[in-house]
N, C-alpha and C positions, 0 to 999 in steps of 0.2 A: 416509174421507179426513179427516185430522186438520186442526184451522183451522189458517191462515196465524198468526203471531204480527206485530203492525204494528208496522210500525219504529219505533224509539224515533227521538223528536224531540229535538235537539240543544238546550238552552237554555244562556245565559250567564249567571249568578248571583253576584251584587256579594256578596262573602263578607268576614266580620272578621278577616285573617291577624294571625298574632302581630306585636307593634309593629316585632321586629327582623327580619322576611320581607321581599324587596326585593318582592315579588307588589304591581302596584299595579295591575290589570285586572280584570275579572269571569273566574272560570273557566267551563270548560265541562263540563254534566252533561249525563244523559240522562234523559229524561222519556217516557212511555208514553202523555202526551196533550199535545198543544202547553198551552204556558200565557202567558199576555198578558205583555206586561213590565210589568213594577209586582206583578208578583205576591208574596205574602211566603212563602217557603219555609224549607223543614228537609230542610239537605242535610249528606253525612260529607265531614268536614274531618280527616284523619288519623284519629286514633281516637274522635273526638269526634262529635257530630252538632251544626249551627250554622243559628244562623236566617241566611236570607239573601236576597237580593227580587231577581227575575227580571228581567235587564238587555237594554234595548233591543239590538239584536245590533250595530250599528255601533259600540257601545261599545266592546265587549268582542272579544276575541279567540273567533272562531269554530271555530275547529280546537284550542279547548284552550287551556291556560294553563301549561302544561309548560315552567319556561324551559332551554335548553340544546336542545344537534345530538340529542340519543339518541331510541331508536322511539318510536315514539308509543304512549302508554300508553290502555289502557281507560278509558275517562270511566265515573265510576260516578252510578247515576241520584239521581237527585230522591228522599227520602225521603215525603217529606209537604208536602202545601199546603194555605195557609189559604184555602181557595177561600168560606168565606162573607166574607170582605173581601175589595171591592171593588177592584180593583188600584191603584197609587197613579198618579199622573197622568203622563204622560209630562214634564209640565211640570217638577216637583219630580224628577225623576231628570235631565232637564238641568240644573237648581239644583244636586244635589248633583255629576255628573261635571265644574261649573263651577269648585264649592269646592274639589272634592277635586283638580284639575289647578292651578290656581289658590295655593292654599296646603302643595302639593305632599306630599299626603296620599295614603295609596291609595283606592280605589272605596268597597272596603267598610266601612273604618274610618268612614267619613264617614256612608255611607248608615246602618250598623247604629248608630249610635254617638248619631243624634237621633231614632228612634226609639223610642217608650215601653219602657222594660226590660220592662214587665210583659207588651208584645205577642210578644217574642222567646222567653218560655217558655211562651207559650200552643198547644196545639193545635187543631185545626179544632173539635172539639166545646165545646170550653171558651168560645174564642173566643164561637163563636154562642152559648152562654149568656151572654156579656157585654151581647151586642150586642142583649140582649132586654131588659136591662137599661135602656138607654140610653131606654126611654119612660119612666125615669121625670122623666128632666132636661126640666125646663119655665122657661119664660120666669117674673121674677121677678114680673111682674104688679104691679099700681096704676094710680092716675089718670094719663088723659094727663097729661105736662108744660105745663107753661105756660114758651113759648118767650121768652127776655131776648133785650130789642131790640139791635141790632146795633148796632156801633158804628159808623163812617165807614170806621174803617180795615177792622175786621172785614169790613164789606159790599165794598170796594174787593178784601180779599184772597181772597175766597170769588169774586166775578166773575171777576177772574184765572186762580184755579183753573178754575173753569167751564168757560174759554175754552182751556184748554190739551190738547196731543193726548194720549190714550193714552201710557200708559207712561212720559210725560213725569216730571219730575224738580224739584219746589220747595222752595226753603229759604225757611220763613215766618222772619223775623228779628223775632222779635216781643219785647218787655222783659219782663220778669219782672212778672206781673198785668196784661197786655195782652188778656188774653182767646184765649188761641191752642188752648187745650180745646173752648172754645164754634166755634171754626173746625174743630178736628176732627170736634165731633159734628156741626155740620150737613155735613159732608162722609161722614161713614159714615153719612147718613140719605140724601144723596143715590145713595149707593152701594149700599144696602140697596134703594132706592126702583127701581133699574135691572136687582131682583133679584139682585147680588152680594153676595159675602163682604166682610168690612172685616179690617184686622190694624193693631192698634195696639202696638207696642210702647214698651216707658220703661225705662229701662238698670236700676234695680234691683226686687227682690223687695218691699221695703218703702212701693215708690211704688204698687203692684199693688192693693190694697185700697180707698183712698179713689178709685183711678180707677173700679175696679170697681162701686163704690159711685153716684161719678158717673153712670156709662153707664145702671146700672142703673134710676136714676130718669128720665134720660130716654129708653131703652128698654124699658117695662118689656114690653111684648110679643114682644120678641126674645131670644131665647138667646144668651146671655152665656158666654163660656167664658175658663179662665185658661189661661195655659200657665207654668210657671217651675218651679225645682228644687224650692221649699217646697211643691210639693203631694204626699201623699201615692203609692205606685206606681198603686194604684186610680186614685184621682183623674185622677191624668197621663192615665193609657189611657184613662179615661171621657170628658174632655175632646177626649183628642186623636182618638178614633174620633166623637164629636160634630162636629168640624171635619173632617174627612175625608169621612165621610157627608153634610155640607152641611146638618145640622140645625143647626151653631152659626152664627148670623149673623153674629157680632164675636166676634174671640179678641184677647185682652189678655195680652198676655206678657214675658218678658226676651228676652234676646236670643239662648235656644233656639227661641225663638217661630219665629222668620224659616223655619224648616225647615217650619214645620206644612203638613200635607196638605189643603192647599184648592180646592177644585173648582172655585170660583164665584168667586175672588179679582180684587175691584174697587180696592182702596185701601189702600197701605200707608202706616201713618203712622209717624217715628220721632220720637217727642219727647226731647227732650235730647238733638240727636243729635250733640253733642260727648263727650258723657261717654266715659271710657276702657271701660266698662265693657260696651260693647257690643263690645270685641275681648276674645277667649276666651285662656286664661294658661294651656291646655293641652292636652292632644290636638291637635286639626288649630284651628289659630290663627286663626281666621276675624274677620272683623268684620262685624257684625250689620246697621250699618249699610251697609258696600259690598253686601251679598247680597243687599236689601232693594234695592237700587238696581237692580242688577243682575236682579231678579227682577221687578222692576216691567215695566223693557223684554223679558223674555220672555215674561210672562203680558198685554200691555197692561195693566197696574194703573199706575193714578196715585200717584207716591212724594211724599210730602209729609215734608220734613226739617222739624223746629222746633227753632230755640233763640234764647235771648237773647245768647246767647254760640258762635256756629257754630266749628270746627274750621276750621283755615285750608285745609285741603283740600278741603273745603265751598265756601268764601267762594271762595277761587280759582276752584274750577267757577261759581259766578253772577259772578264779576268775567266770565271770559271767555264765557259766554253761555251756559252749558251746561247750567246748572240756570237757573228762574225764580225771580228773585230779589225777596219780597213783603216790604215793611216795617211793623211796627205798633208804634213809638216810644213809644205813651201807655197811661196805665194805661186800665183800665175804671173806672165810678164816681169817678172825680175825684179815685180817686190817684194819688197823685206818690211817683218815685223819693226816695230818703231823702238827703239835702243827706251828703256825705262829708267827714271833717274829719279830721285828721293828729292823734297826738301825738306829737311831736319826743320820743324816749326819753332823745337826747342832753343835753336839758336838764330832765330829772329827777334830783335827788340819787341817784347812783352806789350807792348801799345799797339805794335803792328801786328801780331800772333791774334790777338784777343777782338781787336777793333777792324780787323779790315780781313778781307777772305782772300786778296791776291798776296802772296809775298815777294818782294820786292824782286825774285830769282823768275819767277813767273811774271810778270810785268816784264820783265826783259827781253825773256824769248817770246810773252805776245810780239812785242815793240818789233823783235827780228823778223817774223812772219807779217808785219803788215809794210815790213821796206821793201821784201822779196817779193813782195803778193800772193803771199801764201794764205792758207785760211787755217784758222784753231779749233777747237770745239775744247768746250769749259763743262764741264757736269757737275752738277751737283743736283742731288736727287730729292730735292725738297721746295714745292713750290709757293707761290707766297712772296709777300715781302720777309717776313720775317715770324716766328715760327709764336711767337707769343708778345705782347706790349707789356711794360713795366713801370708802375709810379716807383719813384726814386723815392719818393717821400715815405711814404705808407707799405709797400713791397704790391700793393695790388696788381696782379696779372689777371690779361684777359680769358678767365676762362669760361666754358662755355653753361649757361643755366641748364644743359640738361642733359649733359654728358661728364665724363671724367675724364677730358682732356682739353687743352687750351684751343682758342680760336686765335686761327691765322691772320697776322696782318696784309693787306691785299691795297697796296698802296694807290694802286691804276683807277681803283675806283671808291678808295678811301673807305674799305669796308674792312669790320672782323667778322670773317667766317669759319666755321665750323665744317672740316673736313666730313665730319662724321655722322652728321644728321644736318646740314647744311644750315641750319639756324644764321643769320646774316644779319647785321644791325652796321649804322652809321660809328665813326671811328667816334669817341665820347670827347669833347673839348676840354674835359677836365678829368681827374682821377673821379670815378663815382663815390670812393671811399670817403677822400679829405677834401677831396679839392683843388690837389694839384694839377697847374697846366704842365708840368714836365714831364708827361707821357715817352716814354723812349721805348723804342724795338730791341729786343731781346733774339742774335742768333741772327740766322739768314737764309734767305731761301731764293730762288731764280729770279724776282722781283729786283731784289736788291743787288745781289749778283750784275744783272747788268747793268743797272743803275753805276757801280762801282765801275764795271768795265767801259764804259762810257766817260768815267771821269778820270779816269788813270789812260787811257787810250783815244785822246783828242783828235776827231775826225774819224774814228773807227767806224763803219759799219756793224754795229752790232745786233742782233737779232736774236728772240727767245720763242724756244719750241718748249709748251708743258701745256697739261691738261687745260688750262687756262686759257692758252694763246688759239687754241685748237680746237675750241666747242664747238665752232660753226663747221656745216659741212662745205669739204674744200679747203679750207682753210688752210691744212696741214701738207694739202698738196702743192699751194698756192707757194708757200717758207720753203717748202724742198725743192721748189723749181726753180727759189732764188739763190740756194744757195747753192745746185747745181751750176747755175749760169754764171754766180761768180760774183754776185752782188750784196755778198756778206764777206764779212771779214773775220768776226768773230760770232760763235754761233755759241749761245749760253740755253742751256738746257737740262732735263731729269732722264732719265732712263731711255724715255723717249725714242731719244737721235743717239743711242752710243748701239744700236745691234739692226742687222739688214740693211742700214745704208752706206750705200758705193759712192763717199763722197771723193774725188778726185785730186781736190786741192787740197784738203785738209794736210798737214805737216804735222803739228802738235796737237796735243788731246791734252787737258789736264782736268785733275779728278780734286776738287778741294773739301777738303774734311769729310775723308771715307771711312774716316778709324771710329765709330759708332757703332758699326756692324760688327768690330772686335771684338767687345765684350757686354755682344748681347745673351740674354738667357735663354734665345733661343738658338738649336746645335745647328740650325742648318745656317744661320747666318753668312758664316764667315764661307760657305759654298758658294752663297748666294752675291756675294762681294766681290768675290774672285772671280765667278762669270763675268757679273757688270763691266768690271776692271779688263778684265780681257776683251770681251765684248769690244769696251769704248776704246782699249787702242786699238782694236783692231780698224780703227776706223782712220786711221795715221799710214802715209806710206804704203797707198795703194796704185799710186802713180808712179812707175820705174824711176822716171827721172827725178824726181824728186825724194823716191825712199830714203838715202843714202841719208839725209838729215830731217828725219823724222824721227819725233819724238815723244813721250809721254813724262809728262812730271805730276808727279800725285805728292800732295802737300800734307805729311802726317807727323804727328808725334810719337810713331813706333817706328821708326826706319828700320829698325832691327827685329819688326814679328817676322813669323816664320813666313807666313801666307806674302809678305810684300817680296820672300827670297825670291819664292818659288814665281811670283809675278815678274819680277827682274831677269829671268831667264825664260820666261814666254813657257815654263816647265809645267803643265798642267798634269804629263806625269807622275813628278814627283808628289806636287800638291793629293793628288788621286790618293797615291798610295800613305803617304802620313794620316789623311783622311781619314782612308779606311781603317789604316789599325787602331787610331781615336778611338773611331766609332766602337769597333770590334770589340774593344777591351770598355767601353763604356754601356754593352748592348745595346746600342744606339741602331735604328734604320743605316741600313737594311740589314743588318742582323739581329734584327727587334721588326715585333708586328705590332700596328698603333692602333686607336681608334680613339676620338675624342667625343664624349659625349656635350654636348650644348646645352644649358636651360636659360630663361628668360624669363622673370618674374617682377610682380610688381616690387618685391623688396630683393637684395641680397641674402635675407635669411631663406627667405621661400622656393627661390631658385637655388639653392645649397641643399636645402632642406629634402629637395624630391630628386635633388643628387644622391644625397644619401639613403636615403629608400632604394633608389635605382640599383648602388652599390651592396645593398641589402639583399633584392632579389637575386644580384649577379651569384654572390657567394651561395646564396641558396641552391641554385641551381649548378654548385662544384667547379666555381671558378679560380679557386684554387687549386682543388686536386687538379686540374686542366690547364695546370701551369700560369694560369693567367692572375696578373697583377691591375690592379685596380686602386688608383691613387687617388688621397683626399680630394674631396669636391676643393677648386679653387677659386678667385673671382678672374673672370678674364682680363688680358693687361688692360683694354678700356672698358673698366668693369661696366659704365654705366651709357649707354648709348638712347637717346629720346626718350630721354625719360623712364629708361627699362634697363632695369639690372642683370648682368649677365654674369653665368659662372660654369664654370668646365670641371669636367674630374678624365683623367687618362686613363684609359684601357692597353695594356701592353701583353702581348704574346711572345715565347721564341718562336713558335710556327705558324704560321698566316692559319694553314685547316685551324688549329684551334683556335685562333682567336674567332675565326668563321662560325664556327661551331656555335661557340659562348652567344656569338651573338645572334644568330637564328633563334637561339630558344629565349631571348633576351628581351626581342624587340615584341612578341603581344604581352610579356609583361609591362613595357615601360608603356604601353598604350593605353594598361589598366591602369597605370598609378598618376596616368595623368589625368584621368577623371577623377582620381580622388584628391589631387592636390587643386583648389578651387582659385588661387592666385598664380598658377604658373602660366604662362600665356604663351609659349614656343618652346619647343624641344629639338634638338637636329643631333643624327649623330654625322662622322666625318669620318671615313675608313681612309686608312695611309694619309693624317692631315699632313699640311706643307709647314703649318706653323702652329706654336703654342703656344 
């Protein structure tokens, strides 16, 4: 008598469909041995074979994922499972089916998409030779620390913490050199100390280092792990199966961090948790920060926000009770914020205003900081020689053959480039138009900047931190280690170098021509400015003996807006609150819910065109009765990017559920009208965008 064969068991498998498949469920295979959800597998996806990880069954459709009336088709099984890793936590798959509903992405784009690339080509044997690897990652080892005594406010915000419940939620509002690191670390040592995980994230790649650094000395017996896009594919997966296995004690990351797989996670902390840069500008549009929030209350982990400068949608949650709201106003060591002082451009000789970026008030107090040996930091957050070239003769500017915006002049290497689709050509010898050799720069940007400072500052050490200076790896390490040690003088830079570094000597900070951001059309701007601006003094006056004549001079022709008041007195209360009642009375975020729809077409008409269809089905489907506003398709501000035209239309709710709503039944429409529109070529939507 021949064996019985045992029935194959039904599993559901969170899979990567192509971007433009409306498939937004786990499908269903068949398997020959049940397998856990959280499992990582290798299953056939048309003619392909695709990694994919085994989905709790209420997730997914259990009968298949077949959409349409026709029979029911054979499920085909489960290829292969990575059965030496340990399945991923039920936790982290409700994280991700929260994102991916949430920012109305499918299952498995989400799920496959923060997982190590290097785990998804791995098989079961390979793997386990990875995973034998992994002894050799060890703690960085040295002398205990020797712990710095607490401050008042420090010891008041660490008690608070203490005293708060699980999964609770606080915004440390602490100023720039208040000590809010030294509140992290004793908070991921009490978290360590209760035998949990800690996750620290900080919005860029560049801040990851000296934190790393940090922790390291005063953990040197714990495992330290990174997580961000600069690490090598090895590295990533070495990392990230170190934090999954719960041999890493502390993961330090961006803002792919928030996905990591942690078993034991006690404490999330996000610092700078205003920065835009913890919302993602592709694939499924997430923010770092809300998951991290949101993840705390599923796992009980304690969320600790920090900034000097919070996000109004932050501040609004601790205005109305919802986050704990800790204040730490003063520096540590007995310094002080840097005294801010205006210079009126308006009453600078008109040749100097227009022609040259330092004014004559600024050139003085460099001058005074390079007799004292003091060091300055210069911002300006545009980099480049100069922001566009000009024939005098003809008006011709360099703009770019396949976008809607100009190409940058980039003097170091005598090119015009193209921010935006990177298009690069040699600087032209003549106008192409008439013929003129009198090609002149138009505006300035960090190129010319120090070029300037170099010639108004004879003998100056001067030195530029921007995305330019800093392509190579190391690079960025290399400029901070010299201006630690004191071998700059003048440090001229974009956004950069004005948040997370502890430079020492610095005295003055000046900010030339920030008044751009005043009267943009987009509302979050002038939030966005006032951070920066805070931010960069805070980088003045972090050395006791020297505070006392520390300085910020920002060169504008509005001395009198409101936002430079509330800067002048380091008042980011006040700024908070005029803010918010703006916003309030404009139904502005966060008493507005947003969504921006994206399209991309061969023409401007085409992608408007399936705009307006979109908006078509929206109203059908009672987006009106449901309170929700839907505004004309418009072109985006660079409408035209390689060659492809882009245009947006707004979605606006007063309650987040409805606008959720609208858009659930929203998106397998826009999935049909994209097969019927034959020239649109990308669609994206963007839940709570940062910018319009």
């Amino acid at each position: 008598m021949s064996e019985l064969t045992p029935p194959a068991t039904v599993v559901s498998v969170a899979v990567d469909a192509p971007q433009h498949s409306a498939l937004r469920s786990a499908l269903s295979y068949t398997s020959d041995r049940p397998l856990p959800a959280g499992t990582v597998v290798h299953v056939p996806l048309g003619k392909r074979t695709v990694c994919g990880v085994v989905w709790p069954a209420a997730a997914g459709d259990p009968l298949g994922s077949v959409p349409g009336d026709g029979p029911p088709l054979e499920l085909r099984p489960v290829e292969a499972a990575l059965s030496s890793l340990a399945p991923l936590p039920h936790e982290w798959c409700k994280l991700v089916q929260f994102a991916a509903n949430y920012y109305q992405r499918s299952l498995g784009e989400v799920a496959l998409s923060v997982l190590p690339p290097e785990l998804r080509k791995l098989n079961d044997t390979q793997l386990a030779q990875r995973l034998k690897k992994l002894q050799k990652l060890a703690p960085a080892g040295g002398p205990a620390p020797v712990l710095p005594e607490l401050t008042p406010e420090q010891t008041q915000a660490l008690e608070g913490l203490a005293a708060a419940d699980a999964g609770s939620v606080a915004l440390l509002h602490g100023s720039t050199g208040s000590g809010k690191t030294e509140v992290y670390q004793r908070l991921v040592a009490r978290s360590l100390d209760a035998g949990r995980q800690a996750l620290v994230l900080v919005p860029e790649i560049n801040l990851t280092p000296q934190l790393e650094a940090r922790f390291a000395e005063r953990f040197p017996d714990r495992l330290i792990v990174s997580l961000h896009s600069g690490l090598t594919p090895a590295q990533r997966l070495r990392h990230w199966l170190a934090a999954h296995l719960g041999q890493a004690d502390i993961v330090l990351g961006t803002r792919m961090a928030v996905f990591a797989s942690l078993p034991r996670l006690g404490l999330i902390v996000v610092d700078e948790e205003h920065d835009p840069s913890y919302k993602s500008q592709e694939g499924a549009r997430y923010s770092a920060r809300d998951l991290a929030v949101y993840r705390g209350k599923l796992e009980g982990a304690q969320v600790v926000l920090g900034s000097a400068t919070p996000s109004m949608e932050s501040w609004q949650q601790a205005e109305r009770g919802r986050y704990l709201r800790l204040s730490m106003p003063a520096r540590v060591g007995g310094g002080v914020l840097p005294q801010v002082r205006f210079v009126d451009m308006n009453h600078v000789p008109k040749d100097a205003a227009y022609n040259a970026a330092l004014s004559p008030a600024l050139v003085a107090a460099l001058q005074r900081r390079l007799e004292r040996g003091e060091q300055s930091l210069v911002l300006l957050n545009r980099r480049g020689y100069s922001p566009v070239l000009q024939c005098l003769e003809c008006g011709w500017k360099s703009g770019c053959p396949h976008c809607s915006a100009w190409r940058v002049f980039h003097r170091v290497d005598r090119t015009l480039r193209c921010h935006h689709c990177g298009y690069t050509e040699r600087v032209p010898r003549a106008c192409p138009d008439c013929g003129n050799a009198d090609i002149q720069p138009v505006g300035r940007g960090t190129e010319r900047l120090e070029e300037q400072l170099e010639h108004a500052l004879p003998g100056a050490r001067v030195a530029r931190i921007d995305a330019d200076t800093t392509r190579l790896k190391g690079t960025l390490e290399t400029q901070l280690a010299s201006v630690h040690a004191g071998e700059v003088d003048v440090l001229v830079g974009t956004q950069m170098v004005a948040k997370g570094h502890d430079f020492r000597r610095v005295t003055l900070v000046a900010a030339v021509n920030p008044d751009a951001a005043l009267f943009s059309s987009d509302f979050r701007a002038g939030e966005r400015l006032f951070a920066l601006l805070m931010q960069a003094a805070g980088r003045a006056g972090r050395d006791a003996e020297q505070a006392a004549r520390s300085e910020m001079l920002v060169q504008t022709w509005h001395p009198t807006h409101p936002l430079y008041a509330a800067l002048r007195g380091h008042d980011y209360t006040a700024f908070a609150a005029s803010t918010l009642a703006e916003r309030e009375m404009a139904a502005m975020p966060p008493f507005a819910h947003q969504a921006l729809l994206r399209a991309e077409g061969r023409t401007q008409e085409i992608a408007q065109d399936w705009l307006a269809a979109a908006a078509g089905a929206a109203e059908a489907l009672g987006a009106a009765d449901a309170g929700v506003t839907l505004y004309p398709p418009v072109p985006m501000a660079v409408a035209r990017v390689a060659n492809v035209e882009r245009a947006q239309m707004l979605v606006e709710s007063p309650t987040r559920p409805g606008l959720q709503r609208l858009l659930a039944q929203w998106m397998p429409q826009l999935h049909a009208l994209r097969a019927e529109h034959k020239g649109l070529l990308r669609w994206a939507i963007d839940v709570d965008p940062l910018a319009i």
